[in-house]
Wavefront OBJ file of the C-alpha trace (Angstrom):
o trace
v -17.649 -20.500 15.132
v -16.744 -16.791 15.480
v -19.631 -15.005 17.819
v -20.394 -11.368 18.045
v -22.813 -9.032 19.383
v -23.355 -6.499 16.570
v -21.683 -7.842 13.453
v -23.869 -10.330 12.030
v -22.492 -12.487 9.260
v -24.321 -15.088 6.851
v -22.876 -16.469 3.476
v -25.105 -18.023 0.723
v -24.846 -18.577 -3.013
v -21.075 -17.956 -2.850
v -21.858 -13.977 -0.921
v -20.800 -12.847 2.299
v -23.422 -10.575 4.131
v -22.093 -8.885 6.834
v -24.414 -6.968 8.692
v -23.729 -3.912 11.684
v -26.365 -4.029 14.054
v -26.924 -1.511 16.802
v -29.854 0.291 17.157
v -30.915 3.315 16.424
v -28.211 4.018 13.846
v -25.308 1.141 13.924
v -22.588 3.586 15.768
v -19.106 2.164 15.199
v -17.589 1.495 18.680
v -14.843 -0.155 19.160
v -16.186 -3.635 20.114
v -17.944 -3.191 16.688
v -14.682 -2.308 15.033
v -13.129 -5.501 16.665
v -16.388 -7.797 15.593
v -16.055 -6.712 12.053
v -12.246 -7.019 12.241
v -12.750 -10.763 12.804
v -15.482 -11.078 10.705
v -13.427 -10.069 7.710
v -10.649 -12.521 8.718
v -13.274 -15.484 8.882
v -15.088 -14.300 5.452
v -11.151 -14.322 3.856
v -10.575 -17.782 4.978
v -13.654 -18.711 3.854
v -12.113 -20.088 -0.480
v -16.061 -20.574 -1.454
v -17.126 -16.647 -0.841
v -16.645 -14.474 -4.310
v -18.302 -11.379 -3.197
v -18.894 -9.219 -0.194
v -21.732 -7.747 1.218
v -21.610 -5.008 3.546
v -24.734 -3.029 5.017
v -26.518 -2.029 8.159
v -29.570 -3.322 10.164
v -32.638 -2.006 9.442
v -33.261 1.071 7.521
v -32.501 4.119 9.322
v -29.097 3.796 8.920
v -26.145 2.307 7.180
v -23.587 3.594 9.771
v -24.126 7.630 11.375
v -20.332 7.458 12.122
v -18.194 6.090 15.329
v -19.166 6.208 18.714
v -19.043 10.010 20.178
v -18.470 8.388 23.506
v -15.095 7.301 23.304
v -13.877 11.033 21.579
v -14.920 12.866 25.599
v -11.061 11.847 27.316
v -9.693 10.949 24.556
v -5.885 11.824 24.796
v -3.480 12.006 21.481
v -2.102 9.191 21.621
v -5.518 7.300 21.957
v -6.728 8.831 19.254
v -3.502 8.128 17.222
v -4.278 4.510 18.041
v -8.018 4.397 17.257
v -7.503 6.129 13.963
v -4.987 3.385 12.670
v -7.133 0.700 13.854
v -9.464 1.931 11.817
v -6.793 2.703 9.181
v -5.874 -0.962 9.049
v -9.553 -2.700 9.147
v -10.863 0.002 6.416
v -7.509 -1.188 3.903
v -8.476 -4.814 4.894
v -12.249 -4.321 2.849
v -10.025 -2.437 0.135
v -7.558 -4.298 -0.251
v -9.933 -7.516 0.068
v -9.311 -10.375 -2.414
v -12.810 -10.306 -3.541
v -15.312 -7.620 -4.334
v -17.108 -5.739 -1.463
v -20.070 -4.127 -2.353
v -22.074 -1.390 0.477
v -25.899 -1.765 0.857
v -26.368 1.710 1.688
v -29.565 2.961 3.156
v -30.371 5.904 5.472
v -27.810 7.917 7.227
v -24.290 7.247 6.191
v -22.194 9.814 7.987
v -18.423 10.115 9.464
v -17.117 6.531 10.053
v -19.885 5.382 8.355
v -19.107 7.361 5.163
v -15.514 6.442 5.283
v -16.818 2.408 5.696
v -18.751 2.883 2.384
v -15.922 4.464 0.850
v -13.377 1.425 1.727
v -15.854 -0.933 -0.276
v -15.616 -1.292 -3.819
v -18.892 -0.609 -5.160
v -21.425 1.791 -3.475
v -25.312 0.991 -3.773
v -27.165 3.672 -2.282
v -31.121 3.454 -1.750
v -32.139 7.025 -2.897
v -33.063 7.948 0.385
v -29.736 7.521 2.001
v -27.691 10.750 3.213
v -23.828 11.013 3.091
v -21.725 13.225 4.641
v -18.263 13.677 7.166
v -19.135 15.727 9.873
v -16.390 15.680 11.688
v -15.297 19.423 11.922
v -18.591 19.936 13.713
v -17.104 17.890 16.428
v -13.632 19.940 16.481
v -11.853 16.767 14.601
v -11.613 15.707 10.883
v -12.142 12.016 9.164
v -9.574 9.679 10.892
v -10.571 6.689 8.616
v -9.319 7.688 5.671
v -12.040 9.873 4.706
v -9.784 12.939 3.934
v -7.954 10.275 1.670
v -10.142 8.290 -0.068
v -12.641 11.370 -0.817
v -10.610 13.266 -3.102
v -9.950 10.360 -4.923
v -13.466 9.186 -5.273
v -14.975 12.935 -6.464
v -11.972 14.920 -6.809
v -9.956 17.526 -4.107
v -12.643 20.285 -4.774
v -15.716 18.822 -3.655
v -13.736 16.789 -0.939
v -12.671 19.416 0.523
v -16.012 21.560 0.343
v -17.463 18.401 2.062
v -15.080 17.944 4.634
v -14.699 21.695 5.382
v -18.280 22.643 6.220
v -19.484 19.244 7.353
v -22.867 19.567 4.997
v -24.574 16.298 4.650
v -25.869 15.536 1.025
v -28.164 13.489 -0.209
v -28.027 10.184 -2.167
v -28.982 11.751 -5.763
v -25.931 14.397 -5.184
v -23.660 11.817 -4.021
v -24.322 9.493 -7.174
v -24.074 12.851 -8.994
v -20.356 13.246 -7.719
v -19.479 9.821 -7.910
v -19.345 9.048 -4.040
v -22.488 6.059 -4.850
v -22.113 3.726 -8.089
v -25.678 2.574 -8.084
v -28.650 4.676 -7.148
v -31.689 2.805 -6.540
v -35.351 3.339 -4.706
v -34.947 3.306 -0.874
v -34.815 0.336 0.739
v -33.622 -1.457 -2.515
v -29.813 -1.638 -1.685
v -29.290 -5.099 -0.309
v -31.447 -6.710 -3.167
v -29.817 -4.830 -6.047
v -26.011 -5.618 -4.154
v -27.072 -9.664 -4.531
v -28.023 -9.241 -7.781
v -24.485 -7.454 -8.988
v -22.962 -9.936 -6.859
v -24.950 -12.963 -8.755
v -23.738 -11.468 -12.065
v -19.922 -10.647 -10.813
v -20.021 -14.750 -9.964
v -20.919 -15.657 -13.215
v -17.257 -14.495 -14.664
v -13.962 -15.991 -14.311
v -13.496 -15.843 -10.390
v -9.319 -15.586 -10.820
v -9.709 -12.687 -13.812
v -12.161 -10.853 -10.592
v -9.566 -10.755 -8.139
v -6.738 -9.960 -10.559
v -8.425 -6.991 -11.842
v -9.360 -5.731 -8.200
v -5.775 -5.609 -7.431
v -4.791 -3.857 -10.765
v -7.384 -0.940 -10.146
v -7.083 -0.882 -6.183
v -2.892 -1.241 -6.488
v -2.210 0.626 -9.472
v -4.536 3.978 -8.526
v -1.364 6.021 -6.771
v 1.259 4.195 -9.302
v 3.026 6.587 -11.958
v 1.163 5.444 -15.668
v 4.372 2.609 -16.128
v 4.472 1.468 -13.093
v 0.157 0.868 -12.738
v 0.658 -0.602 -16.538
v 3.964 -3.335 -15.779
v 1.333 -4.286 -12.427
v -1.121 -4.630 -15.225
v 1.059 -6.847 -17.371
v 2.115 -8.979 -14.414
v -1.767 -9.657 -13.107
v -2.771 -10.481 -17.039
v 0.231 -12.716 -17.109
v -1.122 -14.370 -14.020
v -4.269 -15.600 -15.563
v -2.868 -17.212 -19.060
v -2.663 -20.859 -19.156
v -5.350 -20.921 -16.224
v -8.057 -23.708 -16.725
v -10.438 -20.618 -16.551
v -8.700 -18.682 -19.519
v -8.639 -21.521 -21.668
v -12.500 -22.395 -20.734
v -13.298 -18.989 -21.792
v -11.836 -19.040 -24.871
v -13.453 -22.339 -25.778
v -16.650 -20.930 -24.369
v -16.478 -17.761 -26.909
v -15.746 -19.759 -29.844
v -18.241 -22.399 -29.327
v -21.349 -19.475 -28.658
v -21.269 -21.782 -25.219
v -21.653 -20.305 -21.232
v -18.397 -20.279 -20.030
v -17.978 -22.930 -16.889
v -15.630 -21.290 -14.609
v -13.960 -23.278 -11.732
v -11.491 -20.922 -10.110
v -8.464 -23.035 -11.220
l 1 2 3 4 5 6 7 8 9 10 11 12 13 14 15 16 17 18 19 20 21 22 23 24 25 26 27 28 29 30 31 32 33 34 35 36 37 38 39 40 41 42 43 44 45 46 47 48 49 50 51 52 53 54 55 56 57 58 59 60 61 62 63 64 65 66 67 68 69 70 71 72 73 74 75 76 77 78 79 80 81 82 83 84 85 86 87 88 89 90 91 92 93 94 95 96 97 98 99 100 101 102 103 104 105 106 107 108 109 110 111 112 113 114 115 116 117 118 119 120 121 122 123 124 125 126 127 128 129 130 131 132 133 134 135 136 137 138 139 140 141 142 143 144 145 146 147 148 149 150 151 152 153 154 155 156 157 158 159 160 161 162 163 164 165 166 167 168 169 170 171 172 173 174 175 176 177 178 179 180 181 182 183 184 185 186 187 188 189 190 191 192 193 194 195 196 197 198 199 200 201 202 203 204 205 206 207 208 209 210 211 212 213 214 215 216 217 218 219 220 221 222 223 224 225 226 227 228 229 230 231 232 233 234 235 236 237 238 239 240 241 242 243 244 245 246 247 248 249 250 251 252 253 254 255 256 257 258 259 260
């Protein structure tokens, strides 16, 4: 049974919660890092979870960014490292089998932002505030923030953001497509298990095909993201779960997926 101080995880109906917890505003150290690290490799091994829940403890915060503490000696080759450990847990939630969905209340900032932004889906509590600050601090996003920005709401406003350091708030980051979902603070976590109930209700092999179509094919030339298309489609025919949901359609019926 994995144990951890500050990455809580509890799976129910089928959903993985995982849950950052240090007061006041869940700072990512790098114990944390490590905890959630392992907590995504028990979650993967884990064949009964469909969905993924990440959010933060309490409501003051999702994550305000990594732990200043570690940036006072930190050399260039230490920061090298720390930024591709981060690298490499951030593509484990987006390149995850299943869907990960952020519960996003409060501040989201730096590291934090960049955790939201490795997730599939972002459901942001209207009160929530987004923003990478980093240049205030003499660096810039080191967890793929300057990446995964401009391809969430375009080069422009990326690097507006990421040049001046502004914060913005939840209604102008589901304006600019940074949050999916807007909803009234301190509704996040309940509208994330309610997408997640209605993601489990479709054909759990068709889910994990399309993820890797989308997450795979977004920096392919248009053939390339297509044949990867073609290839995950052609993965799914002759399933037990294709052929239930054709006989489901045609007989007006609920289709009864198994996974197989």
């Amino acid at each position: 049974m994995l144990k951890t101080l500050f990455v809580k995880l509890n799976v129910e109906n089928k959903t993985a919660v995982i849950t950052i917890e240090n007061p006041p505003v869940n700072a990512l150290s790098a114990q944390i890092m490590e905890e959630l690290d392992q907590t995504l490799d028990v979650v993967r091994e884990n064949s009964d979870v469909q969905t993924v829940i990440i959010t933060g403890g309490g409501d003051k915060a999702f994550v305000a960014g990594a732990d200043i503490k570690q940036f006072i000696d930190m050399t260039p080759n230490v920061g090298y490292e720390l930024v591709k450990i981060g690298h490499q847990i951030f593509n484990k939630i987006e390149n995850f089998e299943v869907p990960v969905i952020a519960a996003i209340e409060g501040f989201t900032l730096g590291a934090g932002c960049e955790l939201a932004m490795a997730c599939d889906i972002r459901i942001a509590g209207e009160k929530a505030l987004f923003g990478q600050p980093e240049v205030n601090l003499g660096i810039i996003p080191g967890y793929g923030g300057t990446q995964r920005l401009p391809r969430l709401v375009g080069a422009g406003k990326a690097k507006e953001l990421i040049f001046t350091g502004d914060n913005i708030d939840a209604s102008e980051a589901y304006r600019i497509g940074l949050v999916d979902i807007l909803v009234p603070a301190g509704e996040a976590l309940s509208r994330a298990h309610t997408l997640s109930a209605k993601i489990q209700k479709k054909g759990p092999l068709a889910i994990k095909a399309a993820k890797k179509a989308i997450t795979n094919g977004l920096d392919l030339p248009m053939d390339e993201a297509l044949e990867l298309e073609a290839v995950q489609f052609k993965s799914l025919c002759s399933t037990d779960d294709q052929k239930e949901g054709a006989r489901a359609f045609l007989a007006k019926e609920k289709p009864q997926f198994q996974g197989k």
